[in-house]
C-alpha positions in Angstrom: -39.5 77.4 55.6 -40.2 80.9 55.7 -36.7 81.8 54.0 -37.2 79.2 51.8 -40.5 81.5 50.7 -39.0 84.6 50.9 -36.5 83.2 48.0 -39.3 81.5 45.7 -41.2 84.4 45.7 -37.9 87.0 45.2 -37.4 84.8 42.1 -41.0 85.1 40.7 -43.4 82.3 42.6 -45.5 84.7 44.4 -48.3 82.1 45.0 -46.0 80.4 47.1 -47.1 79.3 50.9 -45.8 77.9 54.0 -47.5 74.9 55.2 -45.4 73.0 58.3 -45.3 69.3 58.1 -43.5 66.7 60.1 -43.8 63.3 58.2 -43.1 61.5 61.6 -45.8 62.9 63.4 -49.8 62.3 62.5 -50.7 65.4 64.2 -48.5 67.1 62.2 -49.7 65.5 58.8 -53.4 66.0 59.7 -52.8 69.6 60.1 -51.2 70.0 57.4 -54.0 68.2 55.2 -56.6 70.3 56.8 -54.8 73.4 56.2 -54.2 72.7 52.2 -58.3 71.3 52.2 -59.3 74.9 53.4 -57.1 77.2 51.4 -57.5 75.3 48.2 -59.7 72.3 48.6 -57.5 70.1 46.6 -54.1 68.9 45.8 -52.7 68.5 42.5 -49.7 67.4 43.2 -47.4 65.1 46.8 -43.7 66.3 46.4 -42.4 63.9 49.3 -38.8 64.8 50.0 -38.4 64.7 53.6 -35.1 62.2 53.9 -32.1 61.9 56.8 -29.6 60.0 56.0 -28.9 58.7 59.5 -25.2 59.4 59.7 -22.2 58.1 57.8 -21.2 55.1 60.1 -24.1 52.4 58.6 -22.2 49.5 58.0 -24.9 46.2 57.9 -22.9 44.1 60.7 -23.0 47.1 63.0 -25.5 49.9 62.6 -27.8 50.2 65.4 -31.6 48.9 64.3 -32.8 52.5 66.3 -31.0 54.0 63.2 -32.7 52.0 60.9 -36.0 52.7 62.6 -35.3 56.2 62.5 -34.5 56.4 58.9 -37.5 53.9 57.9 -39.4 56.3 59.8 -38.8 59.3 57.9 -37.7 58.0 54.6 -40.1 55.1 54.2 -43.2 55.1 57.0 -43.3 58.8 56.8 -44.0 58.8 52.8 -46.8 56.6 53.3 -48.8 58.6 55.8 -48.0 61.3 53.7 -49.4 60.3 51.0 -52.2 57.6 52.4 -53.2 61.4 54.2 -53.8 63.5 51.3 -54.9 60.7 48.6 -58.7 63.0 49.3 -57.5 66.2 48.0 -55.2 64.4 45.3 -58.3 62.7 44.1 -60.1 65.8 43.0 -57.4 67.2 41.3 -57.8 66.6 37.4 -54.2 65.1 36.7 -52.9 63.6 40.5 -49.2 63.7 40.3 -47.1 62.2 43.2 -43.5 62.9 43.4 -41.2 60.3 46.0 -37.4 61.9 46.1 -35.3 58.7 45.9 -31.8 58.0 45.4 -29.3 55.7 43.7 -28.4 54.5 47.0 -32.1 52.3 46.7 -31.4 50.9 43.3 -30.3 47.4 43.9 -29.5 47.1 40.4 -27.1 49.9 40.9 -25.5 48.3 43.9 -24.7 44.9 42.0 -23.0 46.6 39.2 -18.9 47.2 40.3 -18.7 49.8 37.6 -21.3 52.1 39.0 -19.4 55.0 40.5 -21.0 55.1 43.8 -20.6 51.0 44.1 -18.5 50.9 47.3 -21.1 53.6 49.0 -23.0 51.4 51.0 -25.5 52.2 53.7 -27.8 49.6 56.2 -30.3 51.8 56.6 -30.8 55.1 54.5 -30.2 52.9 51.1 -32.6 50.0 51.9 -35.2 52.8 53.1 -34.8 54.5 49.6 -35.1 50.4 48.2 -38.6 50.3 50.0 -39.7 53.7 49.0 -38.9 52.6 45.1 -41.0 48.8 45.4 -43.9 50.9 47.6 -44.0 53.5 44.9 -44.2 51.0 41.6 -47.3 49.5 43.9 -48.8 52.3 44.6 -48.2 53.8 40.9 -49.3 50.2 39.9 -52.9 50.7 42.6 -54.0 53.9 41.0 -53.3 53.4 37.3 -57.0 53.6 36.7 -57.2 56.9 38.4 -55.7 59.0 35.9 -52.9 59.6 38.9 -48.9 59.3 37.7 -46.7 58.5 40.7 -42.6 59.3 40.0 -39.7 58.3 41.9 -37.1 60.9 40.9 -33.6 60.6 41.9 -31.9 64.1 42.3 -28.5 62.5 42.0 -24.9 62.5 44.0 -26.2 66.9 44.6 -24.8 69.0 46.7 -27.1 69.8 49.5 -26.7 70.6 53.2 -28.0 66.5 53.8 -24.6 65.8 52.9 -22.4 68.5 54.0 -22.4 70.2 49.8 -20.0 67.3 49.0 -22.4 66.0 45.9 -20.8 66.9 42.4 -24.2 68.4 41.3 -25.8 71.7 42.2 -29.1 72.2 43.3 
């Protein structure tokens, strides 16, 4: 995280910070919470992005349900503590944005369609985690309509990252 700063700022975000956050752990996320609450008191907008993939060998007849648990965990669960956590400080932001990273790999629209390019990439647990984020989002998008909040799900597309080795035709 700290490099990760180090760059931003090198390229002109000097207001950047560091705040740690583990999605899987409560402790982690109530920290982080109370740390945003007393530098700035409010949030204006959730980037969740935390994601594992869970390994390449997910086929649905075989892959482990630990794995699945795992992925739910991080990919699904930990989005919703996230963002159930911080929903406070959101609130007294004038224009709420939430931001949930998705993927293709979630679109079962996508996954029907034989000419997609990515059709035969199928996954038992990190794509159906990335299916639940997308149906939790449009309800929670759906829940605070009224609120003047705007919830995304943004797919970054096939990009190459180190969560899959920099094999993704895109760049970051």
């Amino acid at each position: 995280g700290e490099d990760a700063v180090a760059i931003l700022k090198e390229s002109g975000l000097d207001q950047v910070q560091l705040v740690q956050l583990d999605v899987t752990n409560q402790d982690s996320i109530n920290a982080a919470v109370a740390t945003v609450k007393q530098r700035f008191g409010k949030l204006d907008i959730l980037v969740n992005n935390a994601g594992i993939l869970g390994g390449w060998d997910q086929k649905a007849v075989s892959v482990k349900t630990e794995v699945i648990r795992e992925v739910f965990d991080t990919n699904f669960f930990g989005v919703i503590n996230v963002t159930q956590a911080f929903l406070d400080l959101l609130r007294k932001s004038e224009r709420p944005r939430i931001n949930n990273i998705t993927s293709g790999l979630g679109s079962l629209t996508l996954h029907t369609n034989p000419d997609w390019d990515h059709y035969d990439v199928k996954t038992g647990a990190y794509g159906p985690s990335k299916t639940a984020l997308n149906a939790y989002s449009v309800v929670l998008a759906y829940e605070l309509k009224d609120d003047n909040f705007k919830v995304n799900v943004i797919d970054p597309g096939y990009t190459a990252t180190d969560f899959n080795d920099h094999q993704g035709g895109l760049s970051v």
